[in-house]
MMTF fields as JSON, N, C-alpha, C and O atoms, coordinates in Angstrom:
{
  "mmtfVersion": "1.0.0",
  "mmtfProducer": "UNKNOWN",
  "numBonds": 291,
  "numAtoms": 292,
  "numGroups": 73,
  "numChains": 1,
  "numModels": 1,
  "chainsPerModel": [1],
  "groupsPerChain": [73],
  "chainIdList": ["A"],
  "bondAtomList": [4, 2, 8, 6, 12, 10, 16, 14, 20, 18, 24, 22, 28, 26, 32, 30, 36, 34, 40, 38, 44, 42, 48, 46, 52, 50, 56, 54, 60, 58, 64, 62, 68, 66, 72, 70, 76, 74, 80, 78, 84, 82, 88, 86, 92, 90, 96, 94, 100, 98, 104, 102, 108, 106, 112, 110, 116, 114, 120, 118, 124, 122, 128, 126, 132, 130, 136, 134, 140, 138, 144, 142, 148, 146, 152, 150, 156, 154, 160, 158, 164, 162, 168, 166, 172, 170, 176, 174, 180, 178, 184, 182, 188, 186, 192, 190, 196, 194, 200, 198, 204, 202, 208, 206, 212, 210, 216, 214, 220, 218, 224, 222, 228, 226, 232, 230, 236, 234, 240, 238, 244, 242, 248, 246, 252, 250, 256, 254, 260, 258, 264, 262, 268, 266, 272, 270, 276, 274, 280, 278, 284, 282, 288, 286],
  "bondOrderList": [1, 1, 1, 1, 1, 1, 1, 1, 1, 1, 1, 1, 1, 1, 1, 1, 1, 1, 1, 1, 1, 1, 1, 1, 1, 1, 1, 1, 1, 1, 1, 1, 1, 1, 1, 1, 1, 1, 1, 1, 1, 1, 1, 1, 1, 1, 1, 1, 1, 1, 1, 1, 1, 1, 1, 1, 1, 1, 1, 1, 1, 1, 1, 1, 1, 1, 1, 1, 1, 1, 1, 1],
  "groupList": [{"groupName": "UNK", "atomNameList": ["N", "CA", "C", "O"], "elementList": ["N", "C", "C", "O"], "formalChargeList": [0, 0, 0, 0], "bondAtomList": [1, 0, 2, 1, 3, 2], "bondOrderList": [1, 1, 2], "singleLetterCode": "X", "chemCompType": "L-PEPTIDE LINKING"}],
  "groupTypeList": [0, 0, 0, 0, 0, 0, 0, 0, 0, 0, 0, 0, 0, 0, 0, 0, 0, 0, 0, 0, 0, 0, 0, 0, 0, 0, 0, 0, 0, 0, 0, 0, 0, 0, 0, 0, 0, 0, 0, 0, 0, 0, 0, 0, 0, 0, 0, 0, 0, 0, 0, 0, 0, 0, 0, 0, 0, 0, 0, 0, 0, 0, 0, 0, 0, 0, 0, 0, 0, 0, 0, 0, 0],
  "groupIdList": [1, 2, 3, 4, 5, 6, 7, 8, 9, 10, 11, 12, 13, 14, 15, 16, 17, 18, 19, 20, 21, 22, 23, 24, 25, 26, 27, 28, 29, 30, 31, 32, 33, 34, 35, 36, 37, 38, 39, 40, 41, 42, 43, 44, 45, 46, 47, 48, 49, 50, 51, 52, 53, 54, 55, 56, 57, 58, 59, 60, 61, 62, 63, 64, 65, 66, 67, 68, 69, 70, 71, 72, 73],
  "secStructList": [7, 2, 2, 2, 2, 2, 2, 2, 2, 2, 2, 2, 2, 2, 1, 7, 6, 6, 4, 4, 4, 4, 2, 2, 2, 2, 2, 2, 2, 2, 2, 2, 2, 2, 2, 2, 2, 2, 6, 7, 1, 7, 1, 1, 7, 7, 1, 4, 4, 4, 7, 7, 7, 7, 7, 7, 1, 1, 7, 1, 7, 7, 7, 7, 7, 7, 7, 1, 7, 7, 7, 7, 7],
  "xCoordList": [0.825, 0.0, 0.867, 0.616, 1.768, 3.063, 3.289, 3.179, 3.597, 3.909, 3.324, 3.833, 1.999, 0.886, 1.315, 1.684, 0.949, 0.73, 2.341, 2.47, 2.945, 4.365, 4.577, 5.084, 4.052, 4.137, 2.854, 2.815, 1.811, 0.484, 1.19, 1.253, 2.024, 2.832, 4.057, 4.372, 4.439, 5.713, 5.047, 5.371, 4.103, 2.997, 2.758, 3.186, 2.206, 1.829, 2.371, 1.773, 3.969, 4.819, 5.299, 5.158, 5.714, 6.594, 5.789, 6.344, 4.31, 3.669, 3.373, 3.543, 2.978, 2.969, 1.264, 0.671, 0.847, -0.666, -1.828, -1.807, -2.451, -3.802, -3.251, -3.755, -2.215, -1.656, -1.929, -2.912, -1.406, -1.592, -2.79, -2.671, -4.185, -5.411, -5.008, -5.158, -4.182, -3.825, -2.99, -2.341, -2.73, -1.527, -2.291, -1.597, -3.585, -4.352, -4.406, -4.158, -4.709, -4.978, -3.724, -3.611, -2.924, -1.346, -1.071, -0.625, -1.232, -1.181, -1.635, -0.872, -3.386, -3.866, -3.363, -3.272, -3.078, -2.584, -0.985, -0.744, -0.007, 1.07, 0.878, 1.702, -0.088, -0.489, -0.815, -0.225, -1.882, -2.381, -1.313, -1.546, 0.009, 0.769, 2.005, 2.639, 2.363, 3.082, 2.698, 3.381, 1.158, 0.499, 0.655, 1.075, 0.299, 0.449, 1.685, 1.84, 2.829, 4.243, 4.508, 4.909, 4.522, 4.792, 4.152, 4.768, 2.611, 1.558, 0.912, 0.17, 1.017, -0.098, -1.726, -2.707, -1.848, -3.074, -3.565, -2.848, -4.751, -5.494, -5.251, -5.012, -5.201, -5.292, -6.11, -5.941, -7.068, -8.346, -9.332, -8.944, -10.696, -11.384, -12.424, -13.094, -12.53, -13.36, -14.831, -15.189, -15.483, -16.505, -17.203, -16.665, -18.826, -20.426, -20.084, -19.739, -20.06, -19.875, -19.354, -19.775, -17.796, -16.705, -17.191, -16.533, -18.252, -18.158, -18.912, -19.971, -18.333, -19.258, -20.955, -21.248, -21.681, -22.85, -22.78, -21.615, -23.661, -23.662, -25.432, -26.38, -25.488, -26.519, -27.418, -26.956, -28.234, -29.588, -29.653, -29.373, -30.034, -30.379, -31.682, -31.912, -32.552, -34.043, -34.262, -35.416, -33.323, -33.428, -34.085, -34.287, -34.277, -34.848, -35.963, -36.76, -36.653, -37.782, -38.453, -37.978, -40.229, -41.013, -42.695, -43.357, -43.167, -44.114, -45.589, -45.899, -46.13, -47.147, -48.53, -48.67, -49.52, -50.963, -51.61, -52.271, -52.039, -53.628, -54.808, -55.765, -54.683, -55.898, -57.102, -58.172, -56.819, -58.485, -57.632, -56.44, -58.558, -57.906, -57.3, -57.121, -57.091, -57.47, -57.606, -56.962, -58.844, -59.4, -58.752, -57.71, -59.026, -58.162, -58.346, -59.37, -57.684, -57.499, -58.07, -58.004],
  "yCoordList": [-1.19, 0.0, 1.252, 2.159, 1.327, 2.519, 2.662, 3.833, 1.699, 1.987, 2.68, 3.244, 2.427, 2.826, 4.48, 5.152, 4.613, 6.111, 7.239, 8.416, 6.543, 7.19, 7.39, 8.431, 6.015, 6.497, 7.637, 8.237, 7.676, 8.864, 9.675, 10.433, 9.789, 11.498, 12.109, 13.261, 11.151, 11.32, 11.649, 12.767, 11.011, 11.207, 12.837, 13.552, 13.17, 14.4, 15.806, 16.882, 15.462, 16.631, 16.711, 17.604, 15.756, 15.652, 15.996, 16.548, 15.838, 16.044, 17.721, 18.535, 18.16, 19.524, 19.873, 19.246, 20.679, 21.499, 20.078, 19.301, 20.108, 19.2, 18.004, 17.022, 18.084, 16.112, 15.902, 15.263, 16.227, 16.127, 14.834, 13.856, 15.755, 15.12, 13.58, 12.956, 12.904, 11.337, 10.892, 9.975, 11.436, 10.649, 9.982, 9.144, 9.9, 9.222, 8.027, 7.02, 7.847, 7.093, 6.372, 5.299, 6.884, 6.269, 5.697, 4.55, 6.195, 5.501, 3.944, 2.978, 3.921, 3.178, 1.643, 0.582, 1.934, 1.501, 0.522, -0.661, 1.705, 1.456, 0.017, -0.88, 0.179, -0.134, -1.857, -2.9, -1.629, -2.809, -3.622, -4.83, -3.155, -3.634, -4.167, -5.019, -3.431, -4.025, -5.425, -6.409, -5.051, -6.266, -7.414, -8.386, -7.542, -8.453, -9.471, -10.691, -7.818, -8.994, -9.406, -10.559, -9.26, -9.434, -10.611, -11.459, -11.098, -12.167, -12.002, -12.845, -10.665, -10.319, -10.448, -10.337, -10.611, -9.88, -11.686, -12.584, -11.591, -12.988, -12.671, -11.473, -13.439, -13.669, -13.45, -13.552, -13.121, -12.932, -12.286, -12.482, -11.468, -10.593, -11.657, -12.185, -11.999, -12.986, -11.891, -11.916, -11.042, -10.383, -11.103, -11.497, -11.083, -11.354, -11.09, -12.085, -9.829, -9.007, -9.999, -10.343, -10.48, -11.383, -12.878, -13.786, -13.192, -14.693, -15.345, -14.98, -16.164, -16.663, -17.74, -18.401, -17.479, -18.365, -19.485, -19.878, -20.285, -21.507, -22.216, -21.489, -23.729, -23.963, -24.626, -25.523, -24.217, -24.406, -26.005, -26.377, -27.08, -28.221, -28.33, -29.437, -27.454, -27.25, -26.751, -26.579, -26.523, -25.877, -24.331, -23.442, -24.348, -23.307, -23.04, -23.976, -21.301, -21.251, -21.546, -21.513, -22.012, -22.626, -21.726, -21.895, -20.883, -20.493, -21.501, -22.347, -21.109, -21.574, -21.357, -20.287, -22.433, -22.216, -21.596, -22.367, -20.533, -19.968, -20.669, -20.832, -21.098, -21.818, -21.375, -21.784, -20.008, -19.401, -18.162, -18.246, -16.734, -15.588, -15.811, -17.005, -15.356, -14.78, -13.588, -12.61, -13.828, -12.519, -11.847, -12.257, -10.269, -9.485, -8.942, -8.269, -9.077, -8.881, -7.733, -7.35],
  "zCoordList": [0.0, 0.0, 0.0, -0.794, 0.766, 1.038, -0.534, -0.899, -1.621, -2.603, -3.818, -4.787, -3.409, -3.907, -4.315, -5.278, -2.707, -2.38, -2.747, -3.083, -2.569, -3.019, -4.39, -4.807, -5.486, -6.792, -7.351, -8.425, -6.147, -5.962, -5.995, -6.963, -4.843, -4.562, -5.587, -5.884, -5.868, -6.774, -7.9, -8.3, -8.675, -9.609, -9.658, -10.563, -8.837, -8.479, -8.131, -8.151, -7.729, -7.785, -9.614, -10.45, -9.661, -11.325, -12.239, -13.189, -12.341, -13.052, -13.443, -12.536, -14.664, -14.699, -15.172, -16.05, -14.602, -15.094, -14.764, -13.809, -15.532, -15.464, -15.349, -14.804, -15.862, -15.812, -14.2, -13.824, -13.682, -12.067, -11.262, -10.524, -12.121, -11.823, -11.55, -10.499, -13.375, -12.766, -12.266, -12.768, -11.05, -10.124, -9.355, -8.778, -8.979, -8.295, -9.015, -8.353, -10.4, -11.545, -11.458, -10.864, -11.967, -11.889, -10.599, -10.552, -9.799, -8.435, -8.32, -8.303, -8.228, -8.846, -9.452, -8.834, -10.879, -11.627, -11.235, -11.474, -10.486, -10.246, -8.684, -8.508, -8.023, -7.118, -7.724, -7.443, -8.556, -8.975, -9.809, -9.815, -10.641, -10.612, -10.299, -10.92, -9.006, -8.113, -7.31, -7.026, -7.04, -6.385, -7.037, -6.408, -8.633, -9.581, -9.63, -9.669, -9.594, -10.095, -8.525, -8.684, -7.633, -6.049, -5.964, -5.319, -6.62, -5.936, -5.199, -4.695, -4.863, -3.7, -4.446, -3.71, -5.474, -6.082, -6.864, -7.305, -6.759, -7.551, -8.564, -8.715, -9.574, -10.978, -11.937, -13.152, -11.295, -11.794, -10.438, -9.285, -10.731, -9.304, -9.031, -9.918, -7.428, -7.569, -6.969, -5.792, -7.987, -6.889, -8.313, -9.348, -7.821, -8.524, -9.776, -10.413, -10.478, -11.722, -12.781, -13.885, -11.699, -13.253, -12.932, -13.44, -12.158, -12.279, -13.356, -13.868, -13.563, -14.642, -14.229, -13.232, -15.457, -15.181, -14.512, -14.451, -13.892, -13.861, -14.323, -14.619, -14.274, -15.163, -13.694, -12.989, -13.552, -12.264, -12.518, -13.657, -11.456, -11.558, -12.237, -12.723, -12.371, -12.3, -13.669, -14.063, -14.371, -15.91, -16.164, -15.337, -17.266, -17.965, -17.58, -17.653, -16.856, -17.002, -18.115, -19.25, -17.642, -18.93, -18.773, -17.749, -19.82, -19.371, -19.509, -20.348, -18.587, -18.003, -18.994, -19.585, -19.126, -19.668, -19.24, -18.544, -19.078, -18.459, -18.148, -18.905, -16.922, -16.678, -16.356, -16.806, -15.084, -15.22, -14.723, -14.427, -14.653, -14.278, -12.993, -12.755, -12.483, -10.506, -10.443, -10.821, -9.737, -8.793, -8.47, -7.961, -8.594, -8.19, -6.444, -6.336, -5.284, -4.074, -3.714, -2.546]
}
């Protein structure tokens, strides 16, 4: 994390005018690849978003016949 923030700060003095804004970005970045080559970091993100499908025991929804209305409550 220390490294993170140091290539943040260093980012951010060296940088000139608007560039500045991405030293956070670069930070970031520099962060997520230190983690990488070190091994600190999975190989892949294990959150909801990147997982992949899986197939239900129960299959495919199937729609249903209309048998009579229902009453409305």
């Amino acid at each position: 994390m220390f490294k993170s923030v140091a290539v943040t700060v260093v980012a951010f003095l060296l940088l000139p005018g608007v560039w500045r804004q991405t030293a956070v970005l670069i930070g970031m970045a520099a962060g997520t690849g230190i983690a990488a080559v070190t091994g600190l970091a999975p190989p892949w993100p294990r959150s909801p978003a990147r997982q992949s499908s899986t197939a239900r025991p129960w299959g495919a929804p199937r729609a249903r016949a209309a048998t009579s209305p229902r009453a409305p409550c």
